[in-house]
C-alpha positions as CSV (number, residue, x, y, z in Angstrom):
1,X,190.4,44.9,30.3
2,X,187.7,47.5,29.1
3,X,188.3,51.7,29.6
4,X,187.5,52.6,33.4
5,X,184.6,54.2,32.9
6,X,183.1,51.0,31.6
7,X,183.2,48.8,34.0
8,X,181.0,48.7,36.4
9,X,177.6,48.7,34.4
10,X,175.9,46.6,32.1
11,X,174.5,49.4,29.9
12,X,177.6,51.2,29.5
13,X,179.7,47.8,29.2
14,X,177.7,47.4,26.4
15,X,177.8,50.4,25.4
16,X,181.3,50.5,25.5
17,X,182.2,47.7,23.8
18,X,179.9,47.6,20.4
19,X,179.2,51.1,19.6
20,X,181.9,53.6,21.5
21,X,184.6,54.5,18.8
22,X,183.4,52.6,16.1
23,X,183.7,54.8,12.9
24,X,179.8,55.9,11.9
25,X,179.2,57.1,8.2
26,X,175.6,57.1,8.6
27,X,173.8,60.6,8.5
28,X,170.8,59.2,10.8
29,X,173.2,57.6,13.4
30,X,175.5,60.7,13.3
31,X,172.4,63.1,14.4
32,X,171.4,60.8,16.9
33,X,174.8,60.6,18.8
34,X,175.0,64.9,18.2
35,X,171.4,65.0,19.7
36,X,172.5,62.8,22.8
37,X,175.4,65.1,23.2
38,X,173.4,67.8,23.0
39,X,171.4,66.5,26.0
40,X,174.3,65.3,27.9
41,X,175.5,69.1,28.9
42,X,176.1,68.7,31.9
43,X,174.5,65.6,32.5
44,X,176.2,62.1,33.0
45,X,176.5,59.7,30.3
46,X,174.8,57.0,32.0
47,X,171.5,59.1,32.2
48,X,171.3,59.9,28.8
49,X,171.8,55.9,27.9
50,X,169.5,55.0,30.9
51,X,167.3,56.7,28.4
52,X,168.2,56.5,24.4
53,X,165.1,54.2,23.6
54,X,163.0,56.8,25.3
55,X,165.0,59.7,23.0
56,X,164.9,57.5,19.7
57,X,160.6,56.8,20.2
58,X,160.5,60.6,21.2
59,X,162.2,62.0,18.5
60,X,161.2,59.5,15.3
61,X,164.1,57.6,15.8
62,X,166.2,60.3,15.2
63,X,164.6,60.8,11.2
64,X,166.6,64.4,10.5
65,X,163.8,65.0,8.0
66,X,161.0,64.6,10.5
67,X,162.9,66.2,13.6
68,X,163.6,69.2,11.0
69,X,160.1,69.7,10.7
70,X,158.9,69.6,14.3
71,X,157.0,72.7,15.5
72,X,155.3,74.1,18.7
73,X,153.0,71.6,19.5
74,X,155.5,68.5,18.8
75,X,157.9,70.9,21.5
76,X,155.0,71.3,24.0
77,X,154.9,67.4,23.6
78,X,158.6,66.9,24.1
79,X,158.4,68.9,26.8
80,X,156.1,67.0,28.9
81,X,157.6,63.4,27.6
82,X,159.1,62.3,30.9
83,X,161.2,59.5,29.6
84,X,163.6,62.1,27.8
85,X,165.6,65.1,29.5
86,X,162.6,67.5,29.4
87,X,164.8,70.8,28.5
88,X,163.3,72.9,26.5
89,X,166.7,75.0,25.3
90,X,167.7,71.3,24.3
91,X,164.4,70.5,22.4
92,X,165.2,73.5,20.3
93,X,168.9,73.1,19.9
94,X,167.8,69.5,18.8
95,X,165.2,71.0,16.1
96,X,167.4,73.5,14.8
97,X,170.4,71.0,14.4
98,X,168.6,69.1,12.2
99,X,167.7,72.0,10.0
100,X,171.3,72.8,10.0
101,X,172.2,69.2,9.1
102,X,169.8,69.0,6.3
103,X,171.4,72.4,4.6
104,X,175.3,70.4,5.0
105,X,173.8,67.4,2.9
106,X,173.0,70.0,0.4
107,X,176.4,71.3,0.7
108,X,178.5,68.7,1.0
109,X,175.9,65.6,-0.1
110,X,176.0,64.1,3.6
111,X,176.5,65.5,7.2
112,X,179.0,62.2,7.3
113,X,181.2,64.1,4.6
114,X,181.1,67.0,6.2
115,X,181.6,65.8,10.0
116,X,184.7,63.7,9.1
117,X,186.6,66.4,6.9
118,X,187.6,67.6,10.6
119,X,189.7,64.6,11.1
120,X,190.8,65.0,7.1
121,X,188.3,61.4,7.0
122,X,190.5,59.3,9.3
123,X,190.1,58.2,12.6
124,X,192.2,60.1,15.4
125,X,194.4,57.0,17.1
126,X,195.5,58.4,20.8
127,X,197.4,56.8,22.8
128,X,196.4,56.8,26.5
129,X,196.6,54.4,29.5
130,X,194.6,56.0,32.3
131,X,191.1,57.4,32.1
132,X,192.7,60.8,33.7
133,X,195.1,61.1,30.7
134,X,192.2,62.2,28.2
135,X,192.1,65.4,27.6
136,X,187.8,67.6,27.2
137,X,188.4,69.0,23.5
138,X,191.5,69.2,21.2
139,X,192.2,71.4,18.3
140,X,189.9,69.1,16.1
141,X,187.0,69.5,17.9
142,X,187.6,73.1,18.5
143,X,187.2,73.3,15.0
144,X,184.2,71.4,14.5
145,X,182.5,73.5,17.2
146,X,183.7,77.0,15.8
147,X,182.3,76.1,12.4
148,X,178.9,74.2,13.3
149,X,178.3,77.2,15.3
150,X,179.2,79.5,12.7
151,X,176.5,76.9,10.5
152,X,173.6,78.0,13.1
153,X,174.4,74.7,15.6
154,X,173.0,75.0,18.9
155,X,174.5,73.3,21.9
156,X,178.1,72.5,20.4
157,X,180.9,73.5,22.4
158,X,184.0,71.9,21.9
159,X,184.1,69.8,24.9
160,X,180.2,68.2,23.4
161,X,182.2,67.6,20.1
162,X,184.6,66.1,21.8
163,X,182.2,63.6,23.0
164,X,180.8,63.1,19.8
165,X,184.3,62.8,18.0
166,X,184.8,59.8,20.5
167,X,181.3,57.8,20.2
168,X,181.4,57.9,16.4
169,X,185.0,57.0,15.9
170,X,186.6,60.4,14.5
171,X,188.7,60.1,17.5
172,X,190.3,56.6,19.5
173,X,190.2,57.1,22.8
174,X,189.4,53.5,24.3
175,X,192.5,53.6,26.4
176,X,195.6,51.2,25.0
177,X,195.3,48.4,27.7
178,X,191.7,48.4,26.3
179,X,190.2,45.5,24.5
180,X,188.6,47.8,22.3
181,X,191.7,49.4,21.4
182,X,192.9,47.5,18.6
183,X,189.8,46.3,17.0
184,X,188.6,49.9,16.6
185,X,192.0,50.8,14.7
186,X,191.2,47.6,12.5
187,X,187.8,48.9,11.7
188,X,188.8,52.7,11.2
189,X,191.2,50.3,8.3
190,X,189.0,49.2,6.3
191,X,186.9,52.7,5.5
């Protein structure tokens, strides 16, 4: 059995089942799943995965360095790129987050050291059987919004660090009749 939300495509099955909730520790990775929640606000999932290859050749495959440095003429570009979410608020939130990322690896020597501190470096194991059990945001990812937007982030509310928490493993919620349930708490293990 995989989470509801999983089952009925082959993207998002396989989505689901290699990458959701798997702990990431890699500062590229990490600002490529915050840059696809960024352009999921209030957008479905499935569109933003119909259309990750499109992102990662858009934006450099997600390089923070290079994304950092884009200026107007690499936005006018973005902004006409129709394999991408063409959002122009999004674009910017997506430039500026890097910059922001980039000043936390001075800081703290990765983004991954300072993303994971809100979970004090340990994967979040919750415990739900239905898909209408899981909860938007928690007091974790409240946190992470309140300070990344304190750090100059742009498009993180807590209900898009929510998401994030989930994809790169800071939080478990495959649901406990999941396949994935287990494994993931195995891997979270062995950081």
């Amino acid at each position: 059995m995989r989470c509801d939300w999983a089952r009925y495509n082959r993207l998002m099955q396989k989505y689901h089942d290699e990458e959701w909730g798997v702990p990431v520790h890699d500062d590229q990775l990490l600002f490529e799943h915050l840059t696809l929640d960024v352009f999921q606000a209030g957008l479905s999932w499935q569109t933003i995965l119909n259309k990750r290859e499109n992102f990662r050749e858009a934006f450099d495959q997600f390089s923070i360095e290079k994304v950092a440095a884009y200026g107007k003429k690499k936005i006018d570009e973005l902004v006409q790129n129709q394999g991408i979410i063409r959002n122009y608020k999004k674009i910017e939130a997506a430039i500026t987050n890097a910059n922001c990322i980039i000043e936390l690896q001075k800081e703290y020597g990765s983004f991954d050291r300072y993303i994971w501190q809100f979970s004090e470096g340990k994967t979040i194991h919750n415990a739900f059987e239905k898909l209408t059990d899981l909860p938007a945001n928690s007091p974790n990812s409240d946190a992470m919004s309140r300070d990344l937007r304190k750090r100059g982030f742009k498009f993180t509310g807590s209900t898009s660090c929510y998401a994030f928490m989930q994809a790169v493993g800071i939080i478990n919620d495959h649901l406990t009749g999941c396949f994935r349930y287990q494994p993931i708490i195995q891997l979270s293990d062995q950081k």
